[in-house]
Z-matrix of the N, CA and C atoms (Angstrom, degrees):
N
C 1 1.453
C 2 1.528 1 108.48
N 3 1.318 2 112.84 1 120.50
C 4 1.843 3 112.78 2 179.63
C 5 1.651 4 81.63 3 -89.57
N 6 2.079 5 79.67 4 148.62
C 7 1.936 6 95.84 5 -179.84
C 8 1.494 7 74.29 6 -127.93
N 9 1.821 8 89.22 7 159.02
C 10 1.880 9 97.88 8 172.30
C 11 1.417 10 89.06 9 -137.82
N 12 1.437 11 112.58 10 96.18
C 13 1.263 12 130.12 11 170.82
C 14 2.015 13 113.88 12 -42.03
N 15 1.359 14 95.03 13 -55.11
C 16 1.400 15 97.39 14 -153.23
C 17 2.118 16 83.66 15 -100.87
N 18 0.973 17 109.08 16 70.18
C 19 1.970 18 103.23 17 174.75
C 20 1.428 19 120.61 18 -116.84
N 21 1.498 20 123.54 19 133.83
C 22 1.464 21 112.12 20 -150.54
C 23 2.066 22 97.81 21 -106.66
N 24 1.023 23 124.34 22 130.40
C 25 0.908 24 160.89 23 141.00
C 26 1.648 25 127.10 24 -42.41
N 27 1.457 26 126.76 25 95.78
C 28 1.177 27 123.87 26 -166.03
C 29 1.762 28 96.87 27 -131.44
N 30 1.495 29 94.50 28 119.50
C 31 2.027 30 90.66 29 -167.68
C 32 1.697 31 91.20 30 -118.01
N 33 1.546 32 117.03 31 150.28
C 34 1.309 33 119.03 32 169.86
C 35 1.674 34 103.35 33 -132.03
N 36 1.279 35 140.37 34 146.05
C 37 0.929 36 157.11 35 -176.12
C 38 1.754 37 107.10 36 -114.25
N 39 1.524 38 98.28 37 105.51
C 40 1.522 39 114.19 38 157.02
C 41 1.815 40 116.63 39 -17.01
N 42 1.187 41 129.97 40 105.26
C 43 1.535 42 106.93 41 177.56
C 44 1.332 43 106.81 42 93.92
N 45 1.202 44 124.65 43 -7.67
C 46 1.535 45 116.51 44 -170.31
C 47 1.355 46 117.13 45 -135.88
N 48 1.579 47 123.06 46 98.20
C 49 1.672 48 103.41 47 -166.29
C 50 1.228 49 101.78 48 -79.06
N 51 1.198 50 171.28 49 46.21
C 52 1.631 51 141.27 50 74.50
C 53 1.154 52 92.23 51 14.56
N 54 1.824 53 87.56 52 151.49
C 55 1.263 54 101.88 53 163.74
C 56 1.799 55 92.54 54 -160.10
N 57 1.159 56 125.12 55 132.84
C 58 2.132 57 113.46 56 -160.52
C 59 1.501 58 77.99 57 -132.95
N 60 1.347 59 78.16 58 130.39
C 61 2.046 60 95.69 59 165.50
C 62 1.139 61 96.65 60 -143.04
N 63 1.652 62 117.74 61 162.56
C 64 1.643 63 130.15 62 -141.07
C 65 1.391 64 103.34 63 156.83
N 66 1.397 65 109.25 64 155.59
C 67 1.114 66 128.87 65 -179.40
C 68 1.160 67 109.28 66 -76.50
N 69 1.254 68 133.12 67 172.89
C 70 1.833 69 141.10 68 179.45
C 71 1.656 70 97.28 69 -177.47
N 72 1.497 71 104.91 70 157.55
C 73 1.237 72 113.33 71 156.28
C 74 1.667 73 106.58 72 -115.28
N 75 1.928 74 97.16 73 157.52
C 76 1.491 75 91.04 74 -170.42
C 77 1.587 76 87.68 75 -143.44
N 78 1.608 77 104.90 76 151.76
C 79 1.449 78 119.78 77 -171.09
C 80 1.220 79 115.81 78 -142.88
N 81 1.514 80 106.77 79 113.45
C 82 1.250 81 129.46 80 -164.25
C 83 1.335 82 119.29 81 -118.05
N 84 1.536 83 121.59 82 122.71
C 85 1.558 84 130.94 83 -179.97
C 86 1.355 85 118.33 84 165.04
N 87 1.141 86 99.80 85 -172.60
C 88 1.635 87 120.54 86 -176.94
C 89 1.919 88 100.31 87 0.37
N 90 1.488 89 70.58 88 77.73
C 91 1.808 90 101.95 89 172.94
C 92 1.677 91 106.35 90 37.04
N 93 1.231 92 125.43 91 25.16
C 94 1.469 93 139.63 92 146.29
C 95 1.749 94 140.56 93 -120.97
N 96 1.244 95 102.85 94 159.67
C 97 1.355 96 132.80 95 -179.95
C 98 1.147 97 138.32 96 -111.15
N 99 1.224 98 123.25 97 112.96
C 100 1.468 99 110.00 98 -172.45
C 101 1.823 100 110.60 99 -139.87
N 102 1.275 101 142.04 100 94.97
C 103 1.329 102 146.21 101 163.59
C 104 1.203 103 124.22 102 -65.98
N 105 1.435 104 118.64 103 135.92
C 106 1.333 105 122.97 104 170.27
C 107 1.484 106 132.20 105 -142.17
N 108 1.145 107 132.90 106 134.33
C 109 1.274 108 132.45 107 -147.61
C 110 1.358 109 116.17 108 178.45
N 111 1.299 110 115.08 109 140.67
C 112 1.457 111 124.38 110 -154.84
C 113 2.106 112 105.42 111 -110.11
N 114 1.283 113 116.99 112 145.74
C 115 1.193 114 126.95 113 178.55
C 116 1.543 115 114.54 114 -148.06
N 117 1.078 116 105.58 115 146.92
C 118 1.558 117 111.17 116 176.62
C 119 1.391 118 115.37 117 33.34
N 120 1.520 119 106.96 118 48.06
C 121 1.971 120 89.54 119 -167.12
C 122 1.230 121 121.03 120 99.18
N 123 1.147 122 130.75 121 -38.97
C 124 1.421 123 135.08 122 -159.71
C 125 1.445 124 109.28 123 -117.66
N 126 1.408 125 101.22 124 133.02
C 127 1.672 126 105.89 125 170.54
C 128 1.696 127 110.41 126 -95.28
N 129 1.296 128 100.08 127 136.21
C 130 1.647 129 114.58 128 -172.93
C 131 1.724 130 112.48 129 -106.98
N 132 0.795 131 90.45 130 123.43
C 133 2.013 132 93.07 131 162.72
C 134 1.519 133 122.94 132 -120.48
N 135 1.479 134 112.91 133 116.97
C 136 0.956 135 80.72 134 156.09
C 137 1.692 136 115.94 135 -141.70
N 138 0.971 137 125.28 136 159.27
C 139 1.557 138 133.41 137 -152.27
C 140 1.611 139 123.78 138 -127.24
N 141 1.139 140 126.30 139 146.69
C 142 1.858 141 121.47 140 178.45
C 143 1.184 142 124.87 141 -172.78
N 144 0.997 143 136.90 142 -177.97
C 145 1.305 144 138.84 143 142.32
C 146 1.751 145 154.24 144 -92.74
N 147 0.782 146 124.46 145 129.01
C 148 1.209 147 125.19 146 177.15
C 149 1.622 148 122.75 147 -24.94
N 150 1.149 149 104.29 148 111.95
C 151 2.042 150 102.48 149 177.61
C 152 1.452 151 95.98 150 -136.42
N 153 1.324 152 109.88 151 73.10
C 154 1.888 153 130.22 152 156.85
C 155 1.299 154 88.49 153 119.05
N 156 0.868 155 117.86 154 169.22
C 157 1.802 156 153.36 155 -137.34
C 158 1.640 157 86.70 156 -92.62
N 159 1.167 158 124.99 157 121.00
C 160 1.506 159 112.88 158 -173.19
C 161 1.788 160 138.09 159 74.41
N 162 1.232 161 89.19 160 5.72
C 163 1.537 162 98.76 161 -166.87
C 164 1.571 163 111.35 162 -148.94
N 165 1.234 164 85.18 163 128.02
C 166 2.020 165 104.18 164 -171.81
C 167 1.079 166 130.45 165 -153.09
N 168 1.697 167 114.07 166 134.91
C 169 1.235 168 124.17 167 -164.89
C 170 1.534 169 106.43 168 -95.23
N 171 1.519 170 114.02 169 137.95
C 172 1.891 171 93.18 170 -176.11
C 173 1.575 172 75.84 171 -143.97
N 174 1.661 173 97.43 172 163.98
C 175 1.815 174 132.21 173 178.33
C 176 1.509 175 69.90 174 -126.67
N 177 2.121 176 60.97 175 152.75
C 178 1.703 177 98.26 176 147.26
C 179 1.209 178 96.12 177 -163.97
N 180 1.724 179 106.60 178 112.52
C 181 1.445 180 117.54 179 173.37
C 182 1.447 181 130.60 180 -56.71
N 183 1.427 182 116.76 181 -35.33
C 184 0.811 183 106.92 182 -178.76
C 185 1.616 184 131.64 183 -70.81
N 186 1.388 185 117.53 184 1.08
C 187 1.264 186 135.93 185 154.68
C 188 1.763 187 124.40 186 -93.55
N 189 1.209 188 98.89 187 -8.91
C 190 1.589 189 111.65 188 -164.73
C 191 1.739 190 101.33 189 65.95
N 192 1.277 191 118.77 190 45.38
C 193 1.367 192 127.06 191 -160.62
C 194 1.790 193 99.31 192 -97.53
N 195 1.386 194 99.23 193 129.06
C 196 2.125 195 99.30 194 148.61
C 197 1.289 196 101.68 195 -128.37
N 198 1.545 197 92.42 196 172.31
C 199 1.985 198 101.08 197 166.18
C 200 1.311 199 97.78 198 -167.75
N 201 1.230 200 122.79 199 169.42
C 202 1.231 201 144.69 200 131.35
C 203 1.392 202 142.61 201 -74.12
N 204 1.260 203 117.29 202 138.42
C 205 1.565 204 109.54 203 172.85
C 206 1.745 205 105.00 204 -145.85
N 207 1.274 206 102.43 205 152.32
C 208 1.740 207 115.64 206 -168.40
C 209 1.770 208 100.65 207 -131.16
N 210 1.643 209 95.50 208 150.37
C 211 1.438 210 72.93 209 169.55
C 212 1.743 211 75.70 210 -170.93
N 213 1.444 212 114.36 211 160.86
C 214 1.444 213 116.78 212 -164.62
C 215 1.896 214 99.02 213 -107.71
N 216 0.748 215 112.88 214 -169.50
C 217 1.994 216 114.99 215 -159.61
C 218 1.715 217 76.65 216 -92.87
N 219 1.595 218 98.85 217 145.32
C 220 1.439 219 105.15 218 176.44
C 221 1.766 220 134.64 219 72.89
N 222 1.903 221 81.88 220 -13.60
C 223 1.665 222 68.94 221 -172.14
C 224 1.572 223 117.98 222 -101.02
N 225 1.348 224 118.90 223 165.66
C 226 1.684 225 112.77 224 169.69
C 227 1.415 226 119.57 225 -101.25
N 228 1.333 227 114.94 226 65.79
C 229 1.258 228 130.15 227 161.26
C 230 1.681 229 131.83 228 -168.16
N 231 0.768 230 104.93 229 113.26
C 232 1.482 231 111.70 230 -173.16
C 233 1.695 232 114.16 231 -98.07
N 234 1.374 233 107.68 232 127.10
C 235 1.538 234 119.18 233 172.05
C 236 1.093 235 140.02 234 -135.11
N 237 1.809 236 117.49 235 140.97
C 238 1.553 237 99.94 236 -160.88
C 239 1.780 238 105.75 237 -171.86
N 240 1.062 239 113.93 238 -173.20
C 241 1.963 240 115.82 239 175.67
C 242 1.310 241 92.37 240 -102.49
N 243 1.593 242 90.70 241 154.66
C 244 1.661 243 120.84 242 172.29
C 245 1.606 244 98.21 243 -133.96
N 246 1.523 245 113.32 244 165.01
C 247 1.152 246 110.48 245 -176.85
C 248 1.753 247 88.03 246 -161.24
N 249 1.325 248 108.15 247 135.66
C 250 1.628 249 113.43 248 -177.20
C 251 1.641 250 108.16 249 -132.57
N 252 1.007 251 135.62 250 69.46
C 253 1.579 252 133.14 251 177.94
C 254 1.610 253 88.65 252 83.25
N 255 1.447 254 97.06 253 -125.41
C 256 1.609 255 94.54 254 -158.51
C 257 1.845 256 105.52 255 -84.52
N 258 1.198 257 119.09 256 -7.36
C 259 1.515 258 116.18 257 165.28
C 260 1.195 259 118.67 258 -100.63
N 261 1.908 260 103.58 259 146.27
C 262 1.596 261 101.51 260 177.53
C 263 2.050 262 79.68 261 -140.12
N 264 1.166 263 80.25 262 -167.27
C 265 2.341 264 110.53 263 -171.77
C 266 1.318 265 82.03 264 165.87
N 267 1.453 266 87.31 265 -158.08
C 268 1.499 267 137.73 266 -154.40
C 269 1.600 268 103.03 267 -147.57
N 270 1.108 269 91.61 268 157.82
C 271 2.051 270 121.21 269 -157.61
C 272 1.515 271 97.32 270 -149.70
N 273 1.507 272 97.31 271 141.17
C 274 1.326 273 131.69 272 -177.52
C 275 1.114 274 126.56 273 -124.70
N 276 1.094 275 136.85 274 88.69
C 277 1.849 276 128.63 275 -160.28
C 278 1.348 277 117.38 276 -116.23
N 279 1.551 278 121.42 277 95.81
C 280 1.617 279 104.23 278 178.24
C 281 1.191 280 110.27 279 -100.99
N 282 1.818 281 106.35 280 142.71
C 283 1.539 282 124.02 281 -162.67
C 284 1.597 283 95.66 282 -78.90
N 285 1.567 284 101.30 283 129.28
C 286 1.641 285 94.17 284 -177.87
C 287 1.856 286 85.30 285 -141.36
């Protein structure tokens, strides 16, 4: 499983010009995913599996959270929707 300790994280919220970027680590392999990254206080996980070559669905319960993330063979960046109760956006993660 490659980890990218030091990978930055850029989240935007539908409706909300915020825009929070931050560090995360992200862990990638044996046909899984798992992100992590801290906000307002709170540490977030969220985790999944692989459904096609580049493409993954992850929860994180403790938000009642899903998302998506995409990312093409080779590349260092992965992109996709999140959705947390009544907020969702889009996330930007480059593997560093």
């Amino acid at each position: 499983m490659a980890i990218y300790k030091n990978a930055k994280i850029t989240t935007v919220a539908i409706g909300d010009d915020e825009v929070y970027e931050s560090d995360c680590i992200v862990k990638i392999g044996n046909s899984q995913c798992v992100v992590e990254y801290d906000y307002q206080g709170c540490h977030y996980t969220y985790s999944g599996e692989e459904d096609g070559e580049g493409h993954y669905h992850l929860k994180c319960d403790s938000v009642n959270g899903s998302a998506t993330l995409h990312c093409f063979s080779n590349s260092v960046i992965l992109e996709g929707y999140w959705q947390e109760n009544a907020y969702h956006g889009f996330w930007r993660i480059r593997l560093i």
